[in-house]
C-alpha positions in Angstrom: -4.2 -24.5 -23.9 -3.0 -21.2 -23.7 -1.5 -19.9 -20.3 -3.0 -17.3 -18.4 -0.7 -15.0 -16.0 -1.1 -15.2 -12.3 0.5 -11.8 -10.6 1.0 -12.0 -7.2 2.0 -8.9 -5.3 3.0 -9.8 -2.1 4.5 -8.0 1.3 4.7 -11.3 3.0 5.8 -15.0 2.9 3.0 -17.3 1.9 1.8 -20.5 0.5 0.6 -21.0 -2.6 -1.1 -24.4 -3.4 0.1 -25.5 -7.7 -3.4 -26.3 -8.1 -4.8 -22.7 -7.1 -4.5 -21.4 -10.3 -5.4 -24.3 -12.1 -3.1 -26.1 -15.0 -0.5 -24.3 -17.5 -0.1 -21.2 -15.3 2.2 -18.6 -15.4 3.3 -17.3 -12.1 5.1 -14.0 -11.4 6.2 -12.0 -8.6 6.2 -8.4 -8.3 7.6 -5.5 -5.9 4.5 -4.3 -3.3 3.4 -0.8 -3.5 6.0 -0.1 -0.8 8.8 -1.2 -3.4 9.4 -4.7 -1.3 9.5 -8.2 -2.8 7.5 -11.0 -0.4 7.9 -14.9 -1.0 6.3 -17.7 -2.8 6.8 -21.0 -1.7 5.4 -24.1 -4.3 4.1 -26.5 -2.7 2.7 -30.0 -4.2 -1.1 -30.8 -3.5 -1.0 -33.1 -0.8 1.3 -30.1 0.9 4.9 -31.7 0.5 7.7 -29.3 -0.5 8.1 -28.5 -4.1 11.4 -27.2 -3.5 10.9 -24.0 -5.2 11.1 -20.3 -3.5 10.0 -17.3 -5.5 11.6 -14.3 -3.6 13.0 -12.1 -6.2 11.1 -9.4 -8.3 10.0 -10.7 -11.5 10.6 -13.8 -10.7 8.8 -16.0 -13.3 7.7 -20.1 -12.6 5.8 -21.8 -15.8 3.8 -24.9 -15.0 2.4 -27.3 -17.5 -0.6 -29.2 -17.2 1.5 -32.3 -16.5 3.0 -30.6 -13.1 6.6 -30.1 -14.7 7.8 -26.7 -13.7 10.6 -24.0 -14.9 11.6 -21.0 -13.2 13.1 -17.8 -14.5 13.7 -13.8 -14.0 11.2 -12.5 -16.6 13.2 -8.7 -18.2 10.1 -5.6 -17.6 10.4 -5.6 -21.5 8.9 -9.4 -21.8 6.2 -8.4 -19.0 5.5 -5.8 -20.7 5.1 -7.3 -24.1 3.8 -10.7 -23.6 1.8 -9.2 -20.4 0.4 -6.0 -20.7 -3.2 -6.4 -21.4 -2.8 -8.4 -17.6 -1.2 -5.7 -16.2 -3.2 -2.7 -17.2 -5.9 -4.4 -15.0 -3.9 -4.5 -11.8 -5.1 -1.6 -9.7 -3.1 1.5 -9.2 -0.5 1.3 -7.0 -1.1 3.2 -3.2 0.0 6.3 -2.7 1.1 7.8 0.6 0.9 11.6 1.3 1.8 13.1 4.9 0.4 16.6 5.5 2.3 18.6 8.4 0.1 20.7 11.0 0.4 23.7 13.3 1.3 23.4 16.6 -1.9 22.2 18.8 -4.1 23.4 15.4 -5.5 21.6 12.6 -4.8 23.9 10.1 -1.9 22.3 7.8 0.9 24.4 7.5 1.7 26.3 4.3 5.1 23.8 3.3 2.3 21.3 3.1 0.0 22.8 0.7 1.0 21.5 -2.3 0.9 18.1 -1.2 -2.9 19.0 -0.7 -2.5 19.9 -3.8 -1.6 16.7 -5.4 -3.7 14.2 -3.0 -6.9 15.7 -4.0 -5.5 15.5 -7.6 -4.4 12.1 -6.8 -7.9 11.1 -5.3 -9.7 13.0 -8.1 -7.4 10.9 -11.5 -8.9 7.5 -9.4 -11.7 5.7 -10.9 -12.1 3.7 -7.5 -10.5 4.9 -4.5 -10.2 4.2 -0.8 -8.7 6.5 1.4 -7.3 5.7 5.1 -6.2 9.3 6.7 -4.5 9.1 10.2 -3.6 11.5 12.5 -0.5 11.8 14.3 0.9 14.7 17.4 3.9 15.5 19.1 4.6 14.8 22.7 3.5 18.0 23.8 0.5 18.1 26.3 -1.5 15.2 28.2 -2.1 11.9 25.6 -5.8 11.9 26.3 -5.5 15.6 24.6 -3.4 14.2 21.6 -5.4 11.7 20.8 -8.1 14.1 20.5 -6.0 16.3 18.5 -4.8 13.9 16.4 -8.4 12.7 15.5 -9.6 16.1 14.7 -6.7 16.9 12.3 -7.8 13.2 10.6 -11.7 14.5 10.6 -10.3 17.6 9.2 -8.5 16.0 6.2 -11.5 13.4 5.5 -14.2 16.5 5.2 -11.7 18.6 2.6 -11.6 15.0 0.9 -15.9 14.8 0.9 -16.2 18.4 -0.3 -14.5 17.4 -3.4 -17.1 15.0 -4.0 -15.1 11.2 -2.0 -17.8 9.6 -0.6 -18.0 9.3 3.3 -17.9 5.8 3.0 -14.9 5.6 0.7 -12.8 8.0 4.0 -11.7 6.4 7.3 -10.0 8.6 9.9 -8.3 7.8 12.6 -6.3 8.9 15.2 -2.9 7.7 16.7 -1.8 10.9 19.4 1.6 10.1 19.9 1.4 6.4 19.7 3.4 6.4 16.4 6.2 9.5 16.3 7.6 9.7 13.1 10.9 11.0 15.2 11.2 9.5 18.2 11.7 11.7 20.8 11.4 12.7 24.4 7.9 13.7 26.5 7.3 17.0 26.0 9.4 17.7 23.3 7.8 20.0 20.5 8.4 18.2 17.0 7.2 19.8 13.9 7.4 17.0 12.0 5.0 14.3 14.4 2.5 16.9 13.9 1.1 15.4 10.9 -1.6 13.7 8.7 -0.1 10.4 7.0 -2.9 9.5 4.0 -2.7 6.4 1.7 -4.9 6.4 -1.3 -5.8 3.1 -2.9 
């Protein structure tokens, strides 16, 4: 029987049962969209340890229909020869785009407007896409205020994203005040760059 290939892109550690993906599998492991490597561990049916760790990228484990397994770093030039009918069917990688604002506005700033450029580009090039846009503020003013802010600037990006056609139920917005400062800093404390939009396309 011929082996299929099993891709696993993973960001963390888990368990993967030999008898998931059936007999005379192929199993590899490859970087995350966030460039990171996660973990497989092989476990026998009944749960005991297998002994075997896949942790590196392009790790490759082969197992036979007889349970006998062999482990190897697979080159991108034999994934992409012996693979790449598999691979073409993986969906596109995430994208991340960050989109800085005015102070206490929701008008992006001008330095920003060519990554608005190239998120509605990268939006419109997707056959299927999802879109999580959250909004972010500086320290400046009362929270209850920033998290308002920050959900209008969120609102703000999803509606330029529907007018070019993304459907509302494909957009989630939400909004983080200054929860999550992308420089940590003081109360207060005016910070160009927590005044933002952070977007991931998928």
């Amino acid at each position: 029987m011929k082996s299929r290939l099993c891709i696993v892109p993973l960001l963390l550690s888990m368990v993967l049962v030999l008898s998931a993906c059936g007999a005379n599998e192929t199993l590899v492991l490859l970087r995350d969209d966030d460039g990171k490597v996660g973990a497989l561990a092989l476990l026998n049916q009944d749960g005991s340890d297998k002994g075997i760790v896949m942790n590196k990228v392009n790790q490759m484990t082969r197992i036979d229909g007889a349970g006998s397994i062999q482990t190897m770093t697979a080159s991108q030039q034999d994934l992409d020869k012996d693979f790449a009918a598999t691979l073409e069917t993986l969906p596109a990688q995430s994208k991340h785009f960050i989109l800085y604002f005015e102070m206490a506005s929701t008008r992006v700033k001008a330095e920003s407007q060519k990554v608005l450029v190239a998120l509605f580009d990268e939006v419109a090039g997707r056959q299927a896409v999802e879109v999580l846009v959250t909004g972010h503020t500086d320290t400046i003013g009362l929270k209850k205020d920033n998290d308002q802010l920050a959900m209008k600037r969120a609102q703000k990006v999803r509606e330029m994203l529907m007018e070019r056609g993304l459907k509302a139920s494909f957009v989630w917005a939400a909004g983080r005040g200054e929860r999550e400062l992308l420089i940590k800093t003081a109360d207060e404390t005016a910070e160009p760059r927590n005044r933002r939009v952070e977007i991931i396309v998928r």
